[in-house]
C-alpha positions in Angstrom: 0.0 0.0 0.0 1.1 3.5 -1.5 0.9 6.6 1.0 0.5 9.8 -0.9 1.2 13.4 1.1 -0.1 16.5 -0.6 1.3 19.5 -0.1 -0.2 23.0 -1.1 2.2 26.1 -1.7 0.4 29.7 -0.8 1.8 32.4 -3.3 3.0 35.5 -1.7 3.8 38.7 -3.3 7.4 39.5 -2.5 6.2 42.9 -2.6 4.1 44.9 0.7 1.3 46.5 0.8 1.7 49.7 2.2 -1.7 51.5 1.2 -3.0 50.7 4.9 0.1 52.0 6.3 0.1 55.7 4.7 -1.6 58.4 6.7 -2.0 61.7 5.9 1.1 63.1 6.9 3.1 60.0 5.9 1.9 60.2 2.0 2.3 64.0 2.2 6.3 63.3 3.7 6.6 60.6 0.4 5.3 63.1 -2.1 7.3 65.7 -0.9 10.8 63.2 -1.1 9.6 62.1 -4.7 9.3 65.4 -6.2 12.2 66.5 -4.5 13.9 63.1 -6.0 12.1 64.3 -10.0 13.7 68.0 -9.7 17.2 67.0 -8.3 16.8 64.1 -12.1 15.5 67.0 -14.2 18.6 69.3 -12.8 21.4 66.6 -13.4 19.6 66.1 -17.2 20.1 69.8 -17.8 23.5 70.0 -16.3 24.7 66.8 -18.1 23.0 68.3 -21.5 23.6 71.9 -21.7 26.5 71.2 -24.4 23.8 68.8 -26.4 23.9 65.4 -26.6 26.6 63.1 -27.2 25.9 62.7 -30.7 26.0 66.7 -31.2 29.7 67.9 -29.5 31.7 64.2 -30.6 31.2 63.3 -34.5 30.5 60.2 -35.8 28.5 58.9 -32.8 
């Protein structure tokens, strides 16, 4: 006689929920970081740029 053992798996996200976790001032906080995160990007691109792309200042790339 054959014993047979099942054996079920529960999928997880590997990422968290956080929705429940943000309050007002918390999601105010993370907006605040993100758009200071988006105008320190768009400064670096305009600093990086100024002279054109690389395919404008070095020919043949």
């Amino acid at each position: 006689m054959m014993n047979t053992t099942t054996t079920t798996i529960e999928q997880q996200s590997l990422r968290p929920d956080f929705t429940g976790c943000l309050t007002e001032d918390s999601s105010d906080i993370l907006f605040q970081v993100l758009n200071d995160i988006e105008l320190e990007l768009d400064g670096n691109l305009v600093k990086e740029f100024e002279q054109g792309l690389p395919a404008d200042i070095i020919p043949g790339v």
